[in-house]
C-alpha positions as CSV (number, residue, x, y, z in Angstrom):
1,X,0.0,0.0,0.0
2,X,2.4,2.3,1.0
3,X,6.2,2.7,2.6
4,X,5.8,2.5,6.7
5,X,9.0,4.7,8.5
6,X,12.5,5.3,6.9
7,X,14.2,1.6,6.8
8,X,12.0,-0.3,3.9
9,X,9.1,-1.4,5.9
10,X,6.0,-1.2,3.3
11,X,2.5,-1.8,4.6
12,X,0.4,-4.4,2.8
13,X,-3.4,-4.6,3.3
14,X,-4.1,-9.0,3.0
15,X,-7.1,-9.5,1.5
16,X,-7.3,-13.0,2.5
17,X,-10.0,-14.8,4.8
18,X,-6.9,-16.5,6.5
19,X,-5.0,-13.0,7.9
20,X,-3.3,-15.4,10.6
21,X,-1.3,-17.2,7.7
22,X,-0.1,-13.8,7.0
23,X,3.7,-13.7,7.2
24,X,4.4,-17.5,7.8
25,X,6.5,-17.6,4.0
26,X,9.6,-16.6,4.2
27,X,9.3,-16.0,0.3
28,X,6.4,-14.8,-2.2
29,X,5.8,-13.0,-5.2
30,X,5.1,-9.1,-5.8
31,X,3.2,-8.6,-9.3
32,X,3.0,-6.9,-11.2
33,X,4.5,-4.2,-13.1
34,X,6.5,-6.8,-15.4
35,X,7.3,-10.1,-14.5
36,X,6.5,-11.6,-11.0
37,X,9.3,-10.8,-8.6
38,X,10.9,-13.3,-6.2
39,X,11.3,-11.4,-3.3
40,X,12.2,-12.9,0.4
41,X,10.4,-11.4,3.9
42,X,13.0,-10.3,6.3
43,X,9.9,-9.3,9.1
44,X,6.3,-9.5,9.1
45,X,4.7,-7.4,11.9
46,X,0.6,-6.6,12.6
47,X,-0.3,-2.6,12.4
48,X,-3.9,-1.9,12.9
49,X,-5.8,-3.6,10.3
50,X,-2.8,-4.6,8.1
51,X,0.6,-5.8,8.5
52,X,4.5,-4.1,8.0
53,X,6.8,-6.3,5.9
54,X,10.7,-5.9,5.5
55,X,11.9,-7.2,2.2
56,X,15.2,-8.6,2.0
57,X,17.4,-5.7,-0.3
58,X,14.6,-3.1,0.6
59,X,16.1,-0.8,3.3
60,X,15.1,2.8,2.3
61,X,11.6,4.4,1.9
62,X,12.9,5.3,-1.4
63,X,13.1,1.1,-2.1
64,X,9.7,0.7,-0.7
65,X,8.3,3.4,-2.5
66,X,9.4,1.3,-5.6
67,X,6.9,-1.3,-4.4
68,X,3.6,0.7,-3.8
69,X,0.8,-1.0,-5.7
70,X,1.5,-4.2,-6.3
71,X,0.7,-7.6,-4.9
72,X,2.0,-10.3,-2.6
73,X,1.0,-13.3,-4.2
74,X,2.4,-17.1,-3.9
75,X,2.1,-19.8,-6.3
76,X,-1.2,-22.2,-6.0
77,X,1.0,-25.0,-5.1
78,X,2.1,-23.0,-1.6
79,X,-1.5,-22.3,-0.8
80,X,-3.4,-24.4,1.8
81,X,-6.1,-26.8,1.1
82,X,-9.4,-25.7,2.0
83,X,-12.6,-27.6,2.7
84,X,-14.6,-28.9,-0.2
85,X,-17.1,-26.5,-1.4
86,X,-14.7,-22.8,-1.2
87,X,-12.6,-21.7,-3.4
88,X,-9.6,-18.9,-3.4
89,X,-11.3,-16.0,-5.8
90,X,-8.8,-16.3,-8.3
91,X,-9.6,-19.7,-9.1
92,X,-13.0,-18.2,-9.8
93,X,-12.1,-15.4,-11.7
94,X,-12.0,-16.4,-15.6
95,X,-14.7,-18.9,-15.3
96,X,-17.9,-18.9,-17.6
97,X,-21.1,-18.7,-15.5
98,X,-24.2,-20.7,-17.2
99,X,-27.4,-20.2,-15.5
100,X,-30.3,-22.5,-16.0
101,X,-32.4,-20.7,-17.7
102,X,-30.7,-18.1,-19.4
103,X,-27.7,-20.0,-20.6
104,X,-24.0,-18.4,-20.9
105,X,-24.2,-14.9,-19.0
106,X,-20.5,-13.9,-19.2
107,X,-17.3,-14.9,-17.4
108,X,-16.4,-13.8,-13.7
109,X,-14.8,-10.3,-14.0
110,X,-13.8,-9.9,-10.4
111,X,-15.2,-10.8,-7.0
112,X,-16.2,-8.8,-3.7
113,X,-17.2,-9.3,-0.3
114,X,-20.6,-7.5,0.6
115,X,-19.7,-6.2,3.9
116,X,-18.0,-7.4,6.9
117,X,-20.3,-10.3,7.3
118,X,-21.5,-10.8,3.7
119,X,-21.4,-12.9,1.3
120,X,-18.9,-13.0,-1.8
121,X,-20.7,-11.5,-4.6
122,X,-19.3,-12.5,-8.7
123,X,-18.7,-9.7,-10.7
124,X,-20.1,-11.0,-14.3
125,X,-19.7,-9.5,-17.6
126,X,-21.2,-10.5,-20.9
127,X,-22.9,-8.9,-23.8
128,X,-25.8,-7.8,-21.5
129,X,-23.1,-5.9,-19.4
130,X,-22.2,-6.6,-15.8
131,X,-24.2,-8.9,-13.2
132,X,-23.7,-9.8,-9.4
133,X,-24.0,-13.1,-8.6
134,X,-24.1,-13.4,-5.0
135,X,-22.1,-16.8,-4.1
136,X,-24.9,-18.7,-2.2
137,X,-26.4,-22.2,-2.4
138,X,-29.1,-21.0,-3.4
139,X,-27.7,-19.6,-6.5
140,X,-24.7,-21.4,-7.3
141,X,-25.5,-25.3,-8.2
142,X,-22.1,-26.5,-9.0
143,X,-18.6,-24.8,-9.8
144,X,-16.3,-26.9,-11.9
145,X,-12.8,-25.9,-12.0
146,X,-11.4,-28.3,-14.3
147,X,-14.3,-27.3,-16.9
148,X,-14.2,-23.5,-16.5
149,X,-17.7,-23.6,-15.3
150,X,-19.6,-22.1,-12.8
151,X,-23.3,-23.2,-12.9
152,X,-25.9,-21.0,-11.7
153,X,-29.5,-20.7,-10.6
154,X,-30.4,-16.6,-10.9
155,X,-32.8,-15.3,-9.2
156,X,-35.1,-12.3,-9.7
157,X,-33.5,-9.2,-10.3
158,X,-30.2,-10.3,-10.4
């Protein structure tokens, strides 16, 4: 988000559901503006809602300030299993969405959470423009990641 202090410290929202992982890899990814970047945590602290990392070879605000929006990411392969039936967004992201009635509606844009407590909500776009799906069982009938599929139920109004 932004450089924290004088010595390389940046400050780096997570947007993650699992904010106690935060800071347990030693290495991850910053993307973009080119090419994802190796880049190794030296420190990972809490501060208010977000966290301060030290980056290895990143010891002046001016280094930090190099590193301002972008993203920590880590390959698929580092992430944890979850439990059957959730998915990490960017697995969603990309998919087709088919509803039952109405057939292909577009392809998951982006995805948000609808307040604090809410539900995730899919961003679709498709030639009738952009619809939210909210991500609940009684919407979504099945999601297929080897297929590209998310199948759908809409109901009125959305």
């Amino acid at each position: 988000m932004k450089p924290h202090g004088l010595r390389g410290e940046v400050k780096v929202i997570p947007m993650t559901d699992f904010p106690e992982r935060f800071g347990l890899r030693r290495e991850v990814f910053l993307e973009p503006p080119d090419e994802p970047t190796l880049m190794v945590v030296e420190s990972t602290r809490p501060h208010k809602n977000a966290f301060l990392v030290k980056f290895k070879g990143v010891d002046t605000i001016s280094d930090a300030e190099s590193l301002v929006d972008r993203f920590v990411r880590v390959p698929d392969e580092w992430l944890p299993a979850l439990e059957e039936g959730t998915y990490y967004w960017h697995q969603l992201e990309g998919l087709s969405v088919i509803d039952d009635g109405e057939g292909d509606i577009g392809k998951v844009d982006h995805i948000f959470r609808a307040g604090e407590f809410g539900n995730d909500v899919l961003v679709v776009v498709g030639d009738a423009g952009e619809r939210l799906v909210p991500m609940i069982d009684e919407v979504i009938l099945k999601v297929d990641l080897d297929g590209g599929v998310i199948r759908v139920r809409l109901q009125e109004g959305t």
